[in-house]
N, C-alpha and C positions, 0 to 999 in steps of 0.2 A: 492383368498388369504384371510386367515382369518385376523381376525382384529388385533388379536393380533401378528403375523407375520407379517402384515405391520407395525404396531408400531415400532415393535424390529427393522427392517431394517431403516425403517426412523431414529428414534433413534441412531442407526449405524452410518448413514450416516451425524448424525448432528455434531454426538464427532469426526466424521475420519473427517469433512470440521474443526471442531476447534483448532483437535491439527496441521490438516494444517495450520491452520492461524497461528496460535502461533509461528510455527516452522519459520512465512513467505515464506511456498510456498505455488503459487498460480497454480501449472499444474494440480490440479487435474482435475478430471470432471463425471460427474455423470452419468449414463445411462438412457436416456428417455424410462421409464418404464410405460408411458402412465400417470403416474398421476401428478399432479400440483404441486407434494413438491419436488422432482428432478430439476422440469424444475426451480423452484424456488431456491433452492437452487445454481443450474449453475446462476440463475439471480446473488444473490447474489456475486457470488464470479466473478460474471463479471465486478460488478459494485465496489466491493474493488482492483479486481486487476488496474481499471481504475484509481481510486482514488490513489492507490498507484505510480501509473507511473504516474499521474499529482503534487504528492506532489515531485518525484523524478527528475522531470522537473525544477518545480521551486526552489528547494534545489539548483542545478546546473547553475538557473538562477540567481539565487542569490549571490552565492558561485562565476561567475565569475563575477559579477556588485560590490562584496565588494573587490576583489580580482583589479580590476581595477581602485579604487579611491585612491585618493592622501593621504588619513588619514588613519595609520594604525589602526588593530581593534584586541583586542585581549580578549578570553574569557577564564576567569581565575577564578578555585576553592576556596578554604577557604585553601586547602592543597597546594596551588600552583602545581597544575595541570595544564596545559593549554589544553584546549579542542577545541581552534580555533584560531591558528593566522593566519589574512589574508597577500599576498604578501608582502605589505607595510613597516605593522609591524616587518618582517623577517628583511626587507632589513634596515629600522632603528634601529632594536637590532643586524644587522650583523650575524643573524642566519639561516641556510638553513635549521635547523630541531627545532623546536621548542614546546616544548612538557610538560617540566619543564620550570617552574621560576628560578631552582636554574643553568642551563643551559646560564640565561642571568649573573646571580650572579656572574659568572666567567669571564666576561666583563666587568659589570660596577654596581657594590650593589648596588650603590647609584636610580639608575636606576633599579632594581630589586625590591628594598627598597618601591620606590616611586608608582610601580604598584598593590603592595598589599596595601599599606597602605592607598590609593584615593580610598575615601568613595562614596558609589552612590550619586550621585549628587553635588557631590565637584567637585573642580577645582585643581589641581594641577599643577607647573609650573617645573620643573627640567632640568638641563643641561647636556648633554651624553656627555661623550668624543668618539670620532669616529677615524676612520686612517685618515679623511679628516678634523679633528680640532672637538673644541667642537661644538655642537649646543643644540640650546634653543627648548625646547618640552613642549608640553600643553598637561594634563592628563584629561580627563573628563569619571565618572565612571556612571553605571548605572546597575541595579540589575534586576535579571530574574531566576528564578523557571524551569526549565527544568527536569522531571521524576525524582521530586521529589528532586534533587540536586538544593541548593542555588549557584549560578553563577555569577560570575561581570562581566560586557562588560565594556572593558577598549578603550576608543580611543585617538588616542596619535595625536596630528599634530604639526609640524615642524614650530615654530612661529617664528626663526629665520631672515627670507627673509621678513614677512609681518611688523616684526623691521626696519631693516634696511632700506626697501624703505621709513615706516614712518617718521624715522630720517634726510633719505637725503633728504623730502620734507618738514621737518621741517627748514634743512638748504637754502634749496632752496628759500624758504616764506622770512625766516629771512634776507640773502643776497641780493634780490630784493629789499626790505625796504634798508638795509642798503646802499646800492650803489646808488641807488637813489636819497636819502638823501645825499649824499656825493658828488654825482654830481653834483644837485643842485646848491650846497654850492661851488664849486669850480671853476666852469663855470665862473662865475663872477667876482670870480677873478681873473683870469686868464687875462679876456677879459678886464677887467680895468686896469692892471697892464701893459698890450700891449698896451692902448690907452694912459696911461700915460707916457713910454717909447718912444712913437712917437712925443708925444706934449712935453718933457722934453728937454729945447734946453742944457742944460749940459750936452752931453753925457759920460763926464768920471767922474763925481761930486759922490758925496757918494748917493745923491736920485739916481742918475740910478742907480748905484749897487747895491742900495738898490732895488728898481724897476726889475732887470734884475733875482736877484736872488727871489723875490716871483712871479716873473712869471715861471722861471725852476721849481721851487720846486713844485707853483701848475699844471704844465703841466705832473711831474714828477708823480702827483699824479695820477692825471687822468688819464695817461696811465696803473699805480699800478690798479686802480679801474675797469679798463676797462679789464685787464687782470682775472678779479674774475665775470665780467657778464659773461666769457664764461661757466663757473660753473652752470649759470640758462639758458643757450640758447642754449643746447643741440637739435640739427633738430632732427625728428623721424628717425630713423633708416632705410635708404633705403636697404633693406637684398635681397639676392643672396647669390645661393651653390657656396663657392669655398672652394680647397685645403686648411688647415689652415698651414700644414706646410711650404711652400713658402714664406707664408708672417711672419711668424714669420723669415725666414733664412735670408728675405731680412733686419727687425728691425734688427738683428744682425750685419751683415755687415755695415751698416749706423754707428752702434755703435762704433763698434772695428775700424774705420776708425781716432776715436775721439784719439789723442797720449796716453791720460792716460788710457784709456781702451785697448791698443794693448795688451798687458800683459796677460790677462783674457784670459781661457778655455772654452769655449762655447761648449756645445754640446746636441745634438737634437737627439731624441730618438722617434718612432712614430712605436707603435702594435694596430692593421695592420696598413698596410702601405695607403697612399693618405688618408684620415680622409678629411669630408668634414663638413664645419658646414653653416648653412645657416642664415646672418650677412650680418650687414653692412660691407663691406670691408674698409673705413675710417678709421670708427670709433674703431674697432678690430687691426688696425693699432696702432692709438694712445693708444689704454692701452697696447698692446705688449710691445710699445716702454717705456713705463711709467713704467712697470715691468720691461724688463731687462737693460734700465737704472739703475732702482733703486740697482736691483741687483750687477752688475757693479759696481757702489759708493761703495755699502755696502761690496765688496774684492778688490777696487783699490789696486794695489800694495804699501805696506809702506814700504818705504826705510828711514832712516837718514845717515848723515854724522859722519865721522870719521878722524879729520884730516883735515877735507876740500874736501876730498873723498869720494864719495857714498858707502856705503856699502850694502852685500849683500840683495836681496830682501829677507824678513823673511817669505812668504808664498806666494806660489800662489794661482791666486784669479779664481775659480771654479764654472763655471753656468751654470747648468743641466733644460732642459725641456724636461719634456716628455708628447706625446701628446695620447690617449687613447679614453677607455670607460668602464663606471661605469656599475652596475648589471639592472640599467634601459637604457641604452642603449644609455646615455646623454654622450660627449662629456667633456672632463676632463685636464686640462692642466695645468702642475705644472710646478714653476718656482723655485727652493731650488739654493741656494747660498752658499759657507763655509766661509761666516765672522762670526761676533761674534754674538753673540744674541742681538735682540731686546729688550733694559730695560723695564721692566711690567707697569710703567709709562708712557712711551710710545708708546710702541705696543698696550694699549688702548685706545689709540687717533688718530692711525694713518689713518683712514679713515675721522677723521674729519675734514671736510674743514677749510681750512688754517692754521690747525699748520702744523707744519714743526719742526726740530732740525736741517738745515740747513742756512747756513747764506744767500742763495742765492736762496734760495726756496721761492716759492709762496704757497706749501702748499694747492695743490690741484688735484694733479696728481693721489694719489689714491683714495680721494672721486669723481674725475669725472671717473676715472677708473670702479671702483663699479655703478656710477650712469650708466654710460654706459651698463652693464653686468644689470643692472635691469631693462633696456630698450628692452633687448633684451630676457628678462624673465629668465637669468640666475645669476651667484651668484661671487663672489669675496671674498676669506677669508685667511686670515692666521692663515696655518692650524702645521706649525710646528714651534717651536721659540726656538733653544740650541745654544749653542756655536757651532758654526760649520756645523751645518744646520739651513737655517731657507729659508721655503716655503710660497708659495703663492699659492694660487690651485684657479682656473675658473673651474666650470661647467656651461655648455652650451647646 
């Protein structure tokens, strides 16, 4: 073969192997025609297509290790483009197709707002409102060049829950001191006040009743006090699978056994059916009962008099739970009530240990509620507050 026809062919053979590449197919393949620039070129397109199938591995290895962490990630143009949300980030903008920015914009700007605007290497802090109430989100950005397009990689994490367990272990420090301190202080007098009560030969003179009544008051105390350690003496969580609706049917019954709550509409609702959460069974007791108690209070029936006569009840009182599962497959249980709404001054305190708006409240039912639910690594919120409805939602 002359030289110059093997050139033209090798030459051939080198633009048909490039616009294969270009095009990205790799089936071509060459004729071993006995000389070393064939065999060489099959090398070549052996060792791209190899390369190609390892960059295509790890694309996919990749793609399912961000796809399965807790922090959403999302990759977002100059034009609000989005070129990459992983599952996360879907499931906390509430979107199954995510593609546009302005897609989020029609849930929540503020939140649309907040991911173009977090600059690479800032922080930004923003609140989403969701159908499960609002939550607290952390924005951190960071900037990447990809073919030639500028790109932010946006990751968003849910700071919500790492709040709230801070809080109830800031209560939990605070309470420890405080009770301690109070015991202390009241032990002794207690015990002095009985020792003088015994050695006091007037037992009806004004020193015993004097005596008589600072010993109730500080025994009275002490039992107050002792009622608010159980607040920091929470046992670990002995957890076991069982049924959750059972033992929520059984808190009901207990309840409506109470005269002022016979009145009250309870009803339970559970897709699918047997839902199993895996819990302390005690302990998932007592915040049942803490929730629809509370609920119960917040629609007892109100009657007044007319004449001396009860008149008609003006509403009945209505407590719906339903028991489910969220898009990650967690366990979900809402407790909505139709009394009135909870005043914004107060629904912002109502987890914090020991207020109360009741005169007979101890003002701890729903921050051990909550402390509970963050022992078991899950969450306690109110998530709806109107006139007419107002919800509690557990995820578990």
């Amino acid at each position: 073969m002359g030289y110059r026809k093997k050139y033209r062919l090798q030459k051939e053979n080198l633009d048909y192997m490039f616009k294969a590449l270009e095009s990205d197919d790799y089936s071509f393949n060459f004729v071993d025609d006995g000389s070393d620039f064939n065999v060489n070129l099959n090398r070549v397109k052996e060792l791209l297509s190899n390369a190609k199938k390892r960059a295509i591995e790890r694309e996919k290895y990749y793609e399912l290790l961000i796809n399965n962490v807790k922090t959403g990630v999302i990759t977002v143009s100059e034009d609000g483009n989005i070129h990459q949300a992983n599952a996360e980030a879907k499931r906390m903008c509430g979107l199954e197709i995510f593609t546009k920015i302005n897609q989020l914009r029609r849930i929540d700007a503020a939140m649309a707002d907040a991911i173009m605007d977090v600059q690479p290497g800032q922080t930004k802090n923003v609140t989403m409102s969701t159908e499960r109430g609002d939550i607290s989100l952390n924005l951190t950005a960071a900037a990447i060049t990809i073919d030639g397009r500028n790109l932010k990689v946006v990751s968003i994490n849910d700071i919500g829950n790492v709040l709230d367990q801070k809080e109830t272990d800031s209560w939990i420090k605070l309470t420890r001191v405080l009770t301690h301190e109070i015991m202390n202080s009241l032990a002794p007098v207690t015990s002095l006040s009985k020792t003088l009560i015994r050695l006091n030969p007037d037992k009806d003179g004004d020193i015993a009743r004097g005596l008589n009544t600072i010993c109730a008051t500080s025994s009275s105390l002490i039992s107050f006090v002792e009622s608010y350690r159980k607040f920091t003496r929470l046992q670990s969580p002995s957890k076991r699978a069982f049924e959750v609706k059972p033992l929520i049917d059984k808190c009901i019954s207990l309840i409506t056994e109470v005269p002022e709550y016979s009145g009250i509409l309870f009803s339970v609702s559970e897709e699918p059916e047997n839902i199993l959460i895996y819990a302390d069974e005690n302990l998932m007791d007592q915040v049942f009962t803490n929730l629809l108690k509370n609920a119960a209070q917040a629609v007892a029936d109100t009657r007044h008099t007319v004449d001396g006569r009860e008149a008609q009840v003006l509403k009945r009182g209505l407590v719906d739970v339903l028991i489910g599962y969220d898009a990650k497959k967690m366990v979900v249980i809402t407790i909505a009530n139709n009394g009135p709404d909870i005043p914004s001054d107060v629904a912002e305190n109502i987890f914090t240990p020991f207020f109360t708006t009741k005169h007979d409240g101890s003002g701890i039912g729903l921050s051990i509620s909550r402390q509970i639910l963050n022992l078991h690594g899950g969450t306690l919120r109110l998530t709806q507050n109107i006139e007419g409805k107002v919800v509690f939602t557990i995820v578990l």
